[in-house]
FIZAKOL-656182 format. One record per residue: residue number from 0; residue in one letter; chain; x, y, z of N, C-alpha, C in turn. Coordinates in pm, whole numbers. Atoms other than C-alpha are relative to their C-alpha. Layout:
# FIZAKOL-656182
<site num="NUM" residu="a" chaine="A" n_xx="X" n_yy="Y" n_zz="Z" ca_xx="X" ca_yy="Y" ca_zz="Z" c_xx="X" c_yy="Y" c_zz="Z"/>
...
//
This chain:
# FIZAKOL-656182
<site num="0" residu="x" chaine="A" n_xx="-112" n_yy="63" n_zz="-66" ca_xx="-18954" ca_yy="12183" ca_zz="4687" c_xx="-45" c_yy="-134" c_zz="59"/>
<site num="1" residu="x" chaine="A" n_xx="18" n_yy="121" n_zz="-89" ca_xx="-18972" ca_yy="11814" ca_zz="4793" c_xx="39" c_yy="-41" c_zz="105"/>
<site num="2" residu="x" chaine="A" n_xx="-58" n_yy="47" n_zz="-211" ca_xx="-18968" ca_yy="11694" ca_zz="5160" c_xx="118" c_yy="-88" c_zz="-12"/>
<site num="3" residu="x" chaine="A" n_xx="-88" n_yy="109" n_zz="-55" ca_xx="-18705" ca_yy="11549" ca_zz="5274" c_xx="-92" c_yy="-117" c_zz="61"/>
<site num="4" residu="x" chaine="A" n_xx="76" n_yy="147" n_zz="25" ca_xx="-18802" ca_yy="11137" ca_zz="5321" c_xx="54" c_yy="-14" c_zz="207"/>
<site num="5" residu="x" chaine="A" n_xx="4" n_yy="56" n_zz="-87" ca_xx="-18793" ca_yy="11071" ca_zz="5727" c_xx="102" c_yy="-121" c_zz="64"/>
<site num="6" residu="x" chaine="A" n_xx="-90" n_yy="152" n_zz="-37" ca_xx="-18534" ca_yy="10784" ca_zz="5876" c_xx="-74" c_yy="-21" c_zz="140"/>
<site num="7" residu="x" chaine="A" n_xx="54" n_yy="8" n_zz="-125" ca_xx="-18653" ca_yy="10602" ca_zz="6152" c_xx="92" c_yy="-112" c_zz="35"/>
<site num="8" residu="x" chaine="A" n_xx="-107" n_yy="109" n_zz="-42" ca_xx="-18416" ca_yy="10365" ca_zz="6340" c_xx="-99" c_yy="-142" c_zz="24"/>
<site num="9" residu="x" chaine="A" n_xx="76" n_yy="130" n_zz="-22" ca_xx="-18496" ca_yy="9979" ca_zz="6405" c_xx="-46" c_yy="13" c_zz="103"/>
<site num="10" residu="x" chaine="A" n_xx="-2" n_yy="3" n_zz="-162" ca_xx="-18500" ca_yy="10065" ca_zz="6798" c_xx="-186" c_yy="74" c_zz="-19"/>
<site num="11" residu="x" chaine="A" n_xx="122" n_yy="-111" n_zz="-27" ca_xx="-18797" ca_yy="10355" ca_zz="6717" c_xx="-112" c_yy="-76" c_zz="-39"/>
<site num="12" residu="x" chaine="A" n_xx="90" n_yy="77" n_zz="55" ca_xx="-18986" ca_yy="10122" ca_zz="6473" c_xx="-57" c_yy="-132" c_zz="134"/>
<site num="13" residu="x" chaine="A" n_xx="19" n_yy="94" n_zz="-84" ca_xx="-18982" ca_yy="9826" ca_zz="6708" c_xx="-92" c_yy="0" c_zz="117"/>
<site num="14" residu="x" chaine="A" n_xx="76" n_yy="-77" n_zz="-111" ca_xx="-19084" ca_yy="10068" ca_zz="7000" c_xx="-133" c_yy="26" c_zz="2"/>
<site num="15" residu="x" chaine="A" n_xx="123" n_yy="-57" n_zz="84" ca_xx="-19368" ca_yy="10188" ca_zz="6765" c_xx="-105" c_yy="-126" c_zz="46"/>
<site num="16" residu="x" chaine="A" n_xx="79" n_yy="127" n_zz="-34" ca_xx="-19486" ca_yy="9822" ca_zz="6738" c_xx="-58" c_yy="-17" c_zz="93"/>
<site num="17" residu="x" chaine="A" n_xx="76" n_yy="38" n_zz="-120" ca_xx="-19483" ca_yy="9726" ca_zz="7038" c_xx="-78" c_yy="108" c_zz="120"/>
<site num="18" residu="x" chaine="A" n_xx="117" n_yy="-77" n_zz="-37" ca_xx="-19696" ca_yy="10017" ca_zz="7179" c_xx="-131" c_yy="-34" c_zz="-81"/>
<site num="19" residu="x" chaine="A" n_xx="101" n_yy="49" n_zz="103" ca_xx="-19926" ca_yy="9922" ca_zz="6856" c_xx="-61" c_yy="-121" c_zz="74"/>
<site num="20" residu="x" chaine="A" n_xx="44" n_yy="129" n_zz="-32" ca_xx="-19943" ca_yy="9561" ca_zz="6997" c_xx="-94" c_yy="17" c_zz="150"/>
<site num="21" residu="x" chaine="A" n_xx="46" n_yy="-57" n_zz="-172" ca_xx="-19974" ca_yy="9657" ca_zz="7385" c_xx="-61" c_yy="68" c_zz="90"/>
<site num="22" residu="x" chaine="A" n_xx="25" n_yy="-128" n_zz="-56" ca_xx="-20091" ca_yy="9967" ca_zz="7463" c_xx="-224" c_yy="-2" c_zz="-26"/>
<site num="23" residu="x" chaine="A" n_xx="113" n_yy="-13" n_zz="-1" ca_xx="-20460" ca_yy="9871" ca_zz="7369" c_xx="-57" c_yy="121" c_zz="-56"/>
<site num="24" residu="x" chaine="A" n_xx="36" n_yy="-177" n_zz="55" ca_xx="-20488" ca_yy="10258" ca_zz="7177" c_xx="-21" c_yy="-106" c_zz="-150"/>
<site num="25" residu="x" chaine="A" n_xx="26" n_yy="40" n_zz="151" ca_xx="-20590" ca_yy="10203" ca_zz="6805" c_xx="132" c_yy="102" c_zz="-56"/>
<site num="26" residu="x" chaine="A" n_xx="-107" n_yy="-69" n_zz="42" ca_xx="-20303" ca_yy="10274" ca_zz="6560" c_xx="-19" c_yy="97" c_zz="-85"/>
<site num="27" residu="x" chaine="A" n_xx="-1" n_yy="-135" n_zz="47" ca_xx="-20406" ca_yy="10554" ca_zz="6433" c_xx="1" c_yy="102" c_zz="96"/>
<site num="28" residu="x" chaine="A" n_xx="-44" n_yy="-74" n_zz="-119" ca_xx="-20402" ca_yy="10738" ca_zz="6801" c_xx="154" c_yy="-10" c_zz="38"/>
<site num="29" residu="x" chaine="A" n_xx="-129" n_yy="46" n_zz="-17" ca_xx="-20073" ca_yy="10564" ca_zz="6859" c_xx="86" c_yy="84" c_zz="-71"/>
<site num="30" residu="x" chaine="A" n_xx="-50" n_yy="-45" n_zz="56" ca_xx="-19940" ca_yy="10662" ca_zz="6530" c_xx="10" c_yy="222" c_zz="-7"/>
<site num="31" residu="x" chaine="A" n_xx="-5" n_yy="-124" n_zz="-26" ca_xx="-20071" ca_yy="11046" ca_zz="6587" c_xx="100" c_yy="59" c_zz="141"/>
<site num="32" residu="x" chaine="A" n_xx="-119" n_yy="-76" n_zz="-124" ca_xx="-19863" ca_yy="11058" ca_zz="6930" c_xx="90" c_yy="-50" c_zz="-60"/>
<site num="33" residu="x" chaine="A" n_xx="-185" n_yy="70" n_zz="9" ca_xx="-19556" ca_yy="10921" ca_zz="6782" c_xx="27" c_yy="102" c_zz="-123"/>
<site num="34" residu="x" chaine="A" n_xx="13" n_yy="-96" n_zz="124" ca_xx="-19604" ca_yy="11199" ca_zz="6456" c_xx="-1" c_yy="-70" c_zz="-54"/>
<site num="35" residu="x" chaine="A" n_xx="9" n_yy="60" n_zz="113" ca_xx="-19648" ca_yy="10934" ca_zz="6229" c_xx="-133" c_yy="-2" c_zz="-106"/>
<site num="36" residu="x" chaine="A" n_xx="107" n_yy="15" n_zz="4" ca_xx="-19881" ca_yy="10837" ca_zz="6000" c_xx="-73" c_yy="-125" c_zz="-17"/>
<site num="37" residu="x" chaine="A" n_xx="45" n_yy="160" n_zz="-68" ca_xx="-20128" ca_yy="10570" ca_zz="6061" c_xx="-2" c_yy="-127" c_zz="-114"/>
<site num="38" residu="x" chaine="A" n_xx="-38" n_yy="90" n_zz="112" ca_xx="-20048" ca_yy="10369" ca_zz="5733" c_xx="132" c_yy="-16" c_zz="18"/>
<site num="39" residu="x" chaine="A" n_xx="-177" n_yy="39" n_zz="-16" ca_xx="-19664" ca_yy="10393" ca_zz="5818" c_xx="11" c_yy="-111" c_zz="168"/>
<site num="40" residu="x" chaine="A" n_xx="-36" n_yy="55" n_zz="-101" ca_xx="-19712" ca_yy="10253" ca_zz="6140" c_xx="-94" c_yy="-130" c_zz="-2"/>
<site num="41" residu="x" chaine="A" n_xx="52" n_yy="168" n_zz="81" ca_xx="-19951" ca_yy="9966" ca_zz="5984" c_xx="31" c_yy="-119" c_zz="-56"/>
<site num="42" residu="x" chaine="A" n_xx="-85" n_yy="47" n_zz="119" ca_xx="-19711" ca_yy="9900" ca_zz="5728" c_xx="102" c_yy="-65" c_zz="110"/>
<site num="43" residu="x" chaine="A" n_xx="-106" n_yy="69" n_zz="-83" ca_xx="-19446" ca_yy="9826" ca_zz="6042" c_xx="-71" c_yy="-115" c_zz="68"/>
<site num="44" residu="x" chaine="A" n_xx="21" n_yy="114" n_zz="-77" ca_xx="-19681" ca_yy="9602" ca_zz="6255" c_xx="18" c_yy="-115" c_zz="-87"/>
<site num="45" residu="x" chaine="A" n_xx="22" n_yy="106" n_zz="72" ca_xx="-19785" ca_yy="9421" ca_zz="5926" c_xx="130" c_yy="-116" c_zz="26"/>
<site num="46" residu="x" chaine="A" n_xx="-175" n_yy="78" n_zz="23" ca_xx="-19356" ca_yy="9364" ca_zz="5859" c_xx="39" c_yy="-82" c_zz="90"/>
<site num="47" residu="x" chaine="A" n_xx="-52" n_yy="70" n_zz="-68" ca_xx="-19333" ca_yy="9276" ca_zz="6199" c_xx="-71" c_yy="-136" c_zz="51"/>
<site num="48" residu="x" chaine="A" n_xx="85" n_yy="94" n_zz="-30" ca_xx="-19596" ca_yy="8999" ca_zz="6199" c_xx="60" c_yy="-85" c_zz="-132"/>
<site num="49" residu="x" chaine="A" n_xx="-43" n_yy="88" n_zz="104" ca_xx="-19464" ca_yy="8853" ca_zz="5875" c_xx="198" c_yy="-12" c_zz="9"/>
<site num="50" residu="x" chaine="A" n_xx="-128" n_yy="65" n_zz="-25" ca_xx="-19094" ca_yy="8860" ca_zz="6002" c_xx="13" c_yy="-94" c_zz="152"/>
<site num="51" residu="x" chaine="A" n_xx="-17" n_yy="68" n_zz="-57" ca_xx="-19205" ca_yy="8688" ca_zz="6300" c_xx="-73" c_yy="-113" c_zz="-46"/>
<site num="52" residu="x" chaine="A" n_xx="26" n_yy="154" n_zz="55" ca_xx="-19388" ca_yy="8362" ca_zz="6075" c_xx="-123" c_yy="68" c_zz="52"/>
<site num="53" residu="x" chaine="A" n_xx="127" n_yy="32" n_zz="21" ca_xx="-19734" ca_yy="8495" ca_zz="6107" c_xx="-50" c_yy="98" c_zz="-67"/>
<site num="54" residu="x" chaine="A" n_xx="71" n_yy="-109" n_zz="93" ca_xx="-19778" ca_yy="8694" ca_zz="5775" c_xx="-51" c_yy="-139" c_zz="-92"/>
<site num="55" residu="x" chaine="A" n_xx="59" n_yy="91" n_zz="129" ca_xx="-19956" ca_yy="8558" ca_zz="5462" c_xx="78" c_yy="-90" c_zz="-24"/>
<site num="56" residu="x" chaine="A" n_xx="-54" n_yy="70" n_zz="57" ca_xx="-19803" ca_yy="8299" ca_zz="5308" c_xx="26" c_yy="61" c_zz="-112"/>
<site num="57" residu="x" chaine="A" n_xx="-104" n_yy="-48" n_zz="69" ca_xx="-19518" ca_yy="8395" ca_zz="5007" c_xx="-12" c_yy="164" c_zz="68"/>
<site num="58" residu="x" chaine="A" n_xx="-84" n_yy="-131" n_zz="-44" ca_xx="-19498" ca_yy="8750" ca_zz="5205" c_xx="134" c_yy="-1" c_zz="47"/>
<site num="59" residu="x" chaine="A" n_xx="-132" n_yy="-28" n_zz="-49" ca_xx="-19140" ca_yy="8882" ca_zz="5227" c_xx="17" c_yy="15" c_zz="94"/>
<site num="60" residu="x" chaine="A" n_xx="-22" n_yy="-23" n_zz="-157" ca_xx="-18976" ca_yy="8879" ca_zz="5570" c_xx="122" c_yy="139" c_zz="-81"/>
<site num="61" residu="x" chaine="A" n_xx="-81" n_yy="-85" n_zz="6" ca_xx="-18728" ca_yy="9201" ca_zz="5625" c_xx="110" c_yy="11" c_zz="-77"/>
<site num="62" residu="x" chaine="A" n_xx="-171" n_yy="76" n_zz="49" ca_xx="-18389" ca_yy="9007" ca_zz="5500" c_xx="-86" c_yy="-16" c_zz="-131"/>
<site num="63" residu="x" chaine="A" n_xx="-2" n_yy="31" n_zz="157" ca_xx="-18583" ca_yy="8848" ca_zz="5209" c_xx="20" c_yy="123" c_zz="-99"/>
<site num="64" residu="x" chaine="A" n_xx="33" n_yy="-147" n_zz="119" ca_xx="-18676" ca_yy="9214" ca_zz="5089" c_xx="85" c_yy="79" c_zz="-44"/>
<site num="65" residu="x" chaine="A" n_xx="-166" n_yy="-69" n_zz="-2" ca_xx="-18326" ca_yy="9356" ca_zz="5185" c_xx="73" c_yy="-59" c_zz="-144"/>
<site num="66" residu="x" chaine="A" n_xx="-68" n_yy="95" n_zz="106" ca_xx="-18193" ca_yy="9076" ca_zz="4929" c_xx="-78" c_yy="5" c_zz="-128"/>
<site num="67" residu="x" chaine="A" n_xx="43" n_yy="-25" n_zz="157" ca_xx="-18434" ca_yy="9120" ca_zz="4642" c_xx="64" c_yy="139" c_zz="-59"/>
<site num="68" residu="x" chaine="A" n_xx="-128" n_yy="-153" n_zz="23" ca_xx="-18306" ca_yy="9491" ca_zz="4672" c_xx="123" c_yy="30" c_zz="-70"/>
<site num="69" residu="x" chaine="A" n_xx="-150" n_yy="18" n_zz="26" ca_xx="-17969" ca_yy="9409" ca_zz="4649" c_xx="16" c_yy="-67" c_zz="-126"/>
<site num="70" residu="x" chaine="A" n_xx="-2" n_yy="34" n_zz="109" ca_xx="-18012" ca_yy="9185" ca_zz="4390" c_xx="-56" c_yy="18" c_zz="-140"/>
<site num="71" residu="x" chaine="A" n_xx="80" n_yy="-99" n_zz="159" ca_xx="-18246" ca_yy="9400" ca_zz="4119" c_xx="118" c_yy="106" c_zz="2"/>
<site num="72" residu="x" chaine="A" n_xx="-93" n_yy="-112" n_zz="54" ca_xx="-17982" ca_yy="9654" ca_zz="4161" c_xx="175" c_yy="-67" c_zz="-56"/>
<site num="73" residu="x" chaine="A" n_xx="-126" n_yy="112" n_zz="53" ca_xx="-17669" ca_yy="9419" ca_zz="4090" c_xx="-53" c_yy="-22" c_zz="-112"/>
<site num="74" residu="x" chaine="A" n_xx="72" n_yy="8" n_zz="167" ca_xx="-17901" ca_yy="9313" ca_zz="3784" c_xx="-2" c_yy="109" c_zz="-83"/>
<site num="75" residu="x" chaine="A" n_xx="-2" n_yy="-134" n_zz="120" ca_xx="-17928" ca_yy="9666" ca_zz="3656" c_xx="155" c_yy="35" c_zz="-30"/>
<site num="76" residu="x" chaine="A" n_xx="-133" n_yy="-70" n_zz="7" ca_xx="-17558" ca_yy="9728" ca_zz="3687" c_xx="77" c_yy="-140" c_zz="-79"/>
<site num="77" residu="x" chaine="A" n_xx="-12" n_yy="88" n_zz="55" ca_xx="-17499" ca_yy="9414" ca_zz="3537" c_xx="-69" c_yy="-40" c_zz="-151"/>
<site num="78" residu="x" chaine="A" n_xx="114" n_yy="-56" n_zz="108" ca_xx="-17758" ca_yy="9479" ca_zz="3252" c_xx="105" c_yy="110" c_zz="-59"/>
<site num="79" residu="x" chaine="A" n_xx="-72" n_yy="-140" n_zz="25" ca_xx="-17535" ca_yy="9835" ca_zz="3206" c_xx="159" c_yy="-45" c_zz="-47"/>
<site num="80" residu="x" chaine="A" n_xx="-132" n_yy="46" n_zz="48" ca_xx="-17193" ca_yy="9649" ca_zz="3213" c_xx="-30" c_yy="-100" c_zz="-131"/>
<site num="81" residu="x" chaine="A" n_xx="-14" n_yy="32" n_zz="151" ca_xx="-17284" ca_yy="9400" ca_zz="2927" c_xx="-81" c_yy="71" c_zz="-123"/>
<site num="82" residu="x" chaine="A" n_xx="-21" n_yy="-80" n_zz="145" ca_xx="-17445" ca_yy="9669" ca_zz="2689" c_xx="71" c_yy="119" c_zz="-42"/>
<site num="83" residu="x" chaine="A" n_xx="-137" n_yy="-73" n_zz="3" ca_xx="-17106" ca_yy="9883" ca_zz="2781" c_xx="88" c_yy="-102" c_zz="-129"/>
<site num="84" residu="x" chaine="A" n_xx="-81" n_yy="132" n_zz="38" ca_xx="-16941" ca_yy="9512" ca_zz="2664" c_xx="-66" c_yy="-11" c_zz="-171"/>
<site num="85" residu="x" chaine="A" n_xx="35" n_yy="62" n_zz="132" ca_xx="-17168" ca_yy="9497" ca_zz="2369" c_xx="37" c_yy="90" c_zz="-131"/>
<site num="86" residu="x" chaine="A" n_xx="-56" n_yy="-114" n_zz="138" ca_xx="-17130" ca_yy="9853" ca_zz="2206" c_xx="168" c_yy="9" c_zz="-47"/>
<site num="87" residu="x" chaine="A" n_xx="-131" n_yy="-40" n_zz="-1" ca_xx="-16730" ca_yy="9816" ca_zz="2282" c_xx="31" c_yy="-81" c_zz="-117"/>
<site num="88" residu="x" chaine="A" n_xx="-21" n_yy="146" n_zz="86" ca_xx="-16720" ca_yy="9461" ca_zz="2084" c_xx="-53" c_yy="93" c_zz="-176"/>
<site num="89" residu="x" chaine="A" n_xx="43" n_yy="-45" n_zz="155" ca_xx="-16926" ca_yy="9610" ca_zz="1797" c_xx="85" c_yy="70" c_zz="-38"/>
<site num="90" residu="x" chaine="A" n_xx="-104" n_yy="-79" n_zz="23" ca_xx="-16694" ca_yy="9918" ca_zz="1797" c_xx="127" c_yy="-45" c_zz="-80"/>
<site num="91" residu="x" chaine="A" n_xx="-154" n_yy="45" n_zz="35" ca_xx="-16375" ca_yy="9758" ca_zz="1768" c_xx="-4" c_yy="-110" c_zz="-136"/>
<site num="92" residu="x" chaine="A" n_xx="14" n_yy="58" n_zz="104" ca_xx="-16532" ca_yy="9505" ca_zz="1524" c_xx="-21" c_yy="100" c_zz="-124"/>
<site num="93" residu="x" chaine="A" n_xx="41" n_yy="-74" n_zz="120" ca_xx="-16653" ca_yy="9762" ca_zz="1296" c_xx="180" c_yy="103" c_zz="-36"/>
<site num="94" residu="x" chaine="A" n_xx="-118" n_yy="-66" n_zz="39" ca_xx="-16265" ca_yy="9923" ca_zz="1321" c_xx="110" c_yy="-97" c_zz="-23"/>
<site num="95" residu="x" chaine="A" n_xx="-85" n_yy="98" n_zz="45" ca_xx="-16081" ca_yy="9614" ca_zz="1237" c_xx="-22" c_yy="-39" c_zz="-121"/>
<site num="96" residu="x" chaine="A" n_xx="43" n_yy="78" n_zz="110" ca_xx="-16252" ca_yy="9544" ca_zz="936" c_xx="108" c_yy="117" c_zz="-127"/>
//
């Protein structure tokens, strides 16, 4: 049976952080009192250091990543509607003849 996948709100994440940042604990103590684990709560400081302008250079901020999202899946459904469009065309060509 596969786990159910975790939600965590922006408020909890944020919270997370900034204990990560503040609290002077290493985030892997941090992340053990909060039940997390210490790569999930890595993965949030990283996000939140590169959505405030001091990640790598070309790293995605939050929004950019939201929007690539949005837009690979508009592409697949868009991909799906013209080879719906392409088999219909052939169809109807091959029954007119």
């Amino acid at each position: 049976m596969k786990k159910k996948r975790r939600v965590f709100t922006k408020e909890f994440k944020a919270e997370a952080v900034r204990l990560a940042n503040e609290s002077g604990k290493g985030i892997g103590e941090i992340a053990h009192d909060l039940g997390l684990w210490g790569t999930v709560l890595r993965r949030w400081v990283e996000q939140a250091r590169i959505d405030g302008g001091q990640g790598p250079a070309g790293a995605l901020t939050s929004e950019e990543r939201a929007e690539l999202t949005r837009l690979r899946r508009e592409n697949r459904t868009l991909q799906l509607e013209r080879e719906i469009l392409k088999k219909a065309a052939a169809f109807f060509a091959k029954e007119s003849r």
